[in-house]
C-alpha positions in Angstrom: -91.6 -86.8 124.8 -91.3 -90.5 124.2 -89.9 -91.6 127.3 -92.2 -89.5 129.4 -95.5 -89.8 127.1 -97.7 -91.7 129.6 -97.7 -89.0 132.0 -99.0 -86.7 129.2 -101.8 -89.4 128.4 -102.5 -89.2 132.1 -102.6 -85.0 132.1 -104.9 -85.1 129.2 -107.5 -87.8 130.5 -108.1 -86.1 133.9 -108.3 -82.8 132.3 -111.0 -83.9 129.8 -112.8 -86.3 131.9 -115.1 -84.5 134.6 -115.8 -87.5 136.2 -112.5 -89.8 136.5 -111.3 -89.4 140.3 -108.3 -87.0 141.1 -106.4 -89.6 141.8 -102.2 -89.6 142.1 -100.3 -89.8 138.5 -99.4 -93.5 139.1 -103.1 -94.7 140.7 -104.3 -93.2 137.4 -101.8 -95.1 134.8 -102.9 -98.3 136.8 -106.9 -97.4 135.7 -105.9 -96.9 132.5 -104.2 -99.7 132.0 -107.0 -101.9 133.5 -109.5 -100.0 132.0 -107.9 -99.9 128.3 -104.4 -101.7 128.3 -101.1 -100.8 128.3 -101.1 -99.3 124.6 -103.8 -96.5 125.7 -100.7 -94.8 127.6 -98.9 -94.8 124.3 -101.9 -93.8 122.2 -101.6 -91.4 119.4 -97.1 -91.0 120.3 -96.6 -90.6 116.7 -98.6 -87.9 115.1 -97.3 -86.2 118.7 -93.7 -86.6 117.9 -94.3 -84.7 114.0 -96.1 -82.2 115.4 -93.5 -81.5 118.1 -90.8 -81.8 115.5 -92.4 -78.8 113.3 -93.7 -76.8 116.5 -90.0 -77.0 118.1 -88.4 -76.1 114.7 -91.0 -72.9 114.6 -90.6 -72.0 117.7 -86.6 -71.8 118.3 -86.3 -71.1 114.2 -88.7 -68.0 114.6 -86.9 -67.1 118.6 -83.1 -67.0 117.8 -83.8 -65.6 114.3 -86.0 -62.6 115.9 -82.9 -62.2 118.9 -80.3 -61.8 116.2 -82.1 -59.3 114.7 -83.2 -57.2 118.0 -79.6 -56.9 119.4 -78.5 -56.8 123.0 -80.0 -60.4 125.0 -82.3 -58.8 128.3 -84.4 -60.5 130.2 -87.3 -58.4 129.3 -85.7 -58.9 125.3 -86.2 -62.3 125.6 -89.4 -62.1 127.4 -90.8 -60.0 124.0 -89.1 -62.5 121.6 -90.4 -65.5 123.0 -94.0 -64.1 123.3 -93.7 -63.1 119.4 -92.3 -66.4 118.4 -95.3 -68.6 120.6 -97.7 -66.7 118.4 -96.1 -67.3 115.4 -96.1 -71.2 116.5 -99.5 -71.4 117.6 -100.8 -69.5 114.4 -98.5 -72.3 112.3 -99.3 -75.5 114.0 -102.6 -75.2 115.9 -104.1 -77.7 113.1 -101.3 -80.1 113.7 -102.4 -80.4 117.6 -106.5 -80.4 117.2 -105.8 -83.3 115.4 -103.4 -84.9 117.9 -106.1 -84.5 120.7 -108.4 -86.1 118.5 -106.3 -89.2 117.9 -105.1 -89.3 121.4 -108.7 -90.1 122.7 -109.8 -92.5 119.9 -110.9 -95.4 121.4 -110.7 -94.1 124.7 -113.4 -95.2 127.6 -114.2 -91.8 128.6 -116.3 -91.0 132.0 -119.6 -88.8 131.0 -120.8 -86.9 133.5 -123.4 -89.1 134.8 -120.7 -91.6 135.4 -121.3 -93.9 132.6 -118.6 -95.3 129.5 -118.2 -93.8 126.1 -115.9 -95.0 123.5 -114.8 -91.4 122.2 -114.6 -92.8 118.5 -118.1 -93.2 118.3 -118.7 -89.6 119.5 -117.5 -88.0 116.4 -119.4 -90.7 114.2 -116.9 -93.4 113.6 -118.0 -95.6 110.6 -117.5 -99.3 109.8 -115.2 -99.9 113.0 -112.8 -98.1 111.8 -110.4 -95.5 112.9 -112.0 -92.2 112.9 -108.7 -90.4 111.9 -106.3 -92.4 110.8 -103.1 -90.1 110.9 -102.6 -86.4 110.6 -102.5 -85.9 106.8 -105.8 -87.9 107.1 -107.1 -86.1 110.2 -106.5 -82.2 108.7 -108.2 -83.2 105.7 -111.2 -84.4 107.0 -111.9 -82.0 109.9 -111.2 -79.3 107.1 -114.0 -80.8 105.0 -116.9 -82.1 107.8 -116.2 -79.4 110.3 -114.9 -76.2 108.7 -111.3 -74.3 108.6 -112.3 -72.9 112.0 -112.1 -76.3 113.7 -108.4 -76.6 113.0 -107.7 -73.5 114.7 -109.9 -74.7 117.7 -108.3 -73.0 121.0 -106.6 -71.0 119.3 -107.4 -67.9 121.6 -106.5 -69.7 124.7 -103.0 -70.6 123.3 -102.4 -67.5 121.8 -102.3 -66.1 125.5 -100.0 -69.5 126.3 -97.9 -67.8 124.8 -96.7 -66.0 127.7 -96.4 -70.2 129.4 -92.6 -70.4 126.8 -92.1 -66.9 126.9 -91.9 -67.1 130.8 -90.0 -70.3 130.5 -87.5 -68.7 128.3 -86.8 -65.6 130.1 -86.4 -67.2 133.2 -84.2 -70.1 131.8 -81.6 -66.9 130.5 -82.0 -64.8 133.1 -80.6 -67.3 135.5 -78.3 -68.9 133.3 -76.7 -65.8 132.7 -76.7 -65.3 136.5 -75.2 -68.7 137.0 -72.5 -68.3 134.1 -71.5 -65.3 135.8 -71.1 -66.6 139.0 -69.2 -69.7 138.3 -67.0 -67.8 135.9 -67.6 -70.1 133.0 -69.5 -69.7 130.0 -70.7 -72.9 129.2 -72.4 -74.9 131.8 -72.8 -78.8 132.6 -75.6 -80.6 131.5 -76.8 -80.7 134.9 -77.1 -77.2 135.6 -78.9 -76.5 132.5 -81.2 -79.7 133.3 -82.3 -77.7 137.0 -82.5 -74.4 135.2 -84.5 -75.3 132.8 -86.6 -78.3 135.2 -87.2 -74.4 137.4 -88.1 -72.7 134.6 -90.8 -74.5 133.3 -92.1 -75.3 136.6 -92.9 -71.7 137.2 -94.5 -70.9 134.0 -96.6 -74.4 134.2 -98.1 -73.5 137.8 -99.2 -70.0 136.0 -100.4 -71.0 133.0 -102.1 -74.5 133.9 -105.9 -73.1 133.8 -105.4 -72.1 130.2 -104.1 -75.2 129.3 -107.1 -77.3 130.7 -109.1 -75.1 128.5 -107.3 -75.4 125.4 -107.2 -78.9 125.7 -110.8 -79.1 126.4 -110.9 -76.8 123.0 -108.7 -79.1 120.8 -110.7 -82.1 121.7 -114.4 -80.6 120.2 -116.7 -82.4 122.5 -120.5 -81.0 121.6 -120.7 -79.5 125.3 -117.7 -77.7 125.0 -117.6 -76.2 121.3 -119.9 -73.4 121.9 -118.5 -72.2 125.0 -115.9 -69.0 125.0 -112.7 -69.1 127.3 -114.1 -67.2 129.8 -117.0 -69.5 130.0 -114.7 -72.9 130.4 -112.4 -70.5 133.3 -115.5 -69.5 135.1 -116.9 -73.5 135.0 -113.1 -74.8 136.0 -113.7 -72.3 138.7 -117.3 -73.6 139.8 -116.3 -77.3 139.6 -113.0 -76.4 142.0 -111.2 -78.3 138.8 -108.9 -75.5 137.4 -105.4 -77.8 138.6 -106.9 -81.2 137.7 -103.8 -83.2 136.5 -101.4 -80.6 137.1 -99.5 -83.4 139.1 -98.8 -84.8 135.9 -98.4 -82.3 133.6 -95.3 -80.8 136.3 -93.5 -84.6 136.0 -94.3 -84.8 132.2 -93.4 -81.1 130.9 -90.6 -80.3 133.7 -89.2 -83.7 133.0 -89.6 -83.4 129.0 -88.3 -79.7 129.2 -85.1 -80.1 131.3 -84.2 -82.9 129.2 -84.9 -80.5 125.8 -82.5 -78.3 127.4 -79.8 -80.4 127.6 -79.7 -81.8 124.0 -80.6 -78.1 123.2 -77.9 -76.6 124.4 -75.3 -79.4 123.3 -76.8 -79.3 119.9 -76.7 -75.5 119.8 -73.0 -75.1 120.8 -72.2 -77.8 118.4 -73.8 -75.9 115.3 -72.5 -72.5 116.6 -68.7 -73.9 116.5 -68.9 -75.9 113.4 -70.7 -72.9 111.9 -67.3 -70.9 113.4 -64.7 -73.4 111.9 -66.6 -73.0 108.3 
């Protein structure tokens, strides 16, 4: 996530902003960083990297704990498992990533839709000059008490049925690397092959589930024009506004990029615990 962070920035900016141009992943860094400076590709890396840290430990915690339990590994199996354990994730750490979104765009020039410049801090009443959420402890408590409970959990519906984005990932990621194990006769595989597997894996699951993820950003983020509005009712105006794979350019780099590379440490990390675990 740190190393390919920027291209998220760049997902989230053309999937909230109606009005910035289409433009390539690089063309679009360049704006940014005339527009705002280098540091607004970086903006809001930390809180990002906690959340991930608890989401990841949820997610494969809640996965290979429910797989133990349920027996013989199938592709369909793991397709079940990994839906079950992406609820359980959502329902945990949805709060954690509202407030990410929120932090992300503080400070940001966002387009409007008439064209014109907002700074996005002073859209959520930003007092004194200062930082609107200063970092996620600080965030949670004070959308808790100015907006509700139900803020935190704000796109919550849209990523329960992302779900189905890891749970995808997953089977497919198995389901060939049991294929491949089998058909070079080995059972553990080079950090290469598990970097394409899982780089194919996540493509696939990112191209089906990109629509979704435009709305549950737009969700996360709370803008006044958006809050009121139902999933369907984002879909259908992605849909009028011919803007349902804004970004996806980036998003493939960043998330394909980000995941292959998971997989690698993943898997290392994962047959190092298993034969410690054996030796003790």
């Amino acid at each position: 996530m740190t190393v390919f962070y920027p291209l998220d920035t760049v997902r989230s900016r053309l999937q909230l902003e109606d009005r910035r141009e289409s433009k390539n992943t690089l063309a679009t860094m360049r704006d940014l960083v005339k527009e705002e400076g280098l540091s607004s590709l970086y903006r809001g890396l930390e809180p990002v990297l906690y959340s991930l840290f608890a989401s990841g430990f949820v997610y494969f915690y809640s996965f290979h704990g429910i797989r133990r339990v349920a027996g013989d590994k199938t592709a369909l199996k793991d397709l079940t498992i990994g839906a079950v354990a992406g609820a359980i994730n959502v329902l945990t750490t949805t709060p954690l990533w509202v407030v990410n979104t929120r932090i992300k765009m503080q400070g940001a020039k966002m387009l409007l839709g008439s064209g014109d410049v907002n700074d996005v801090e002073g859209e959520h009443g930003r007092e004194d000059g200062e930082q609107q959420y200063k970092c996620l402890s600080h965030g949670l408590a004070k959308i808790l008490r100015e907006e509700g409970p139900s803020a935190l959990w704000s796109g919550t519906i849209p990523s329960l049925v992302l779900v189905t984005n890891p749970a995808i990932q997953f089977m497919i990621f198995e389901l060939l690397k049991r294929n491949l194990q089998s058909l070079l006769e080995r059972r553990e595989l080079s950090p290469f092959h598990v970097f394409a597997l899982g780089a194919i894996s996540k493509t696939v699951s990112t191209v089906i589930s990109y629509p979704l993820q435009v709305v549950q950003t737009k969700k996360r983020h709370g803008s006044p024009e958006v809050r009121d509005k139902s999933m369907n009712d984002l879909l259908a105006e992605l849909v009028r506004t011919g803007t349902l794979y804004k970004g996806m350019e980036a998003k493939l780099l960043q998330t394909v990029m980000t995941t292959s590379l998971m997989y690698v440490f993943y898997e290392r990390i994962y047959s190092f615990v298993t034969k410690v675990g054996k030796s003790i």
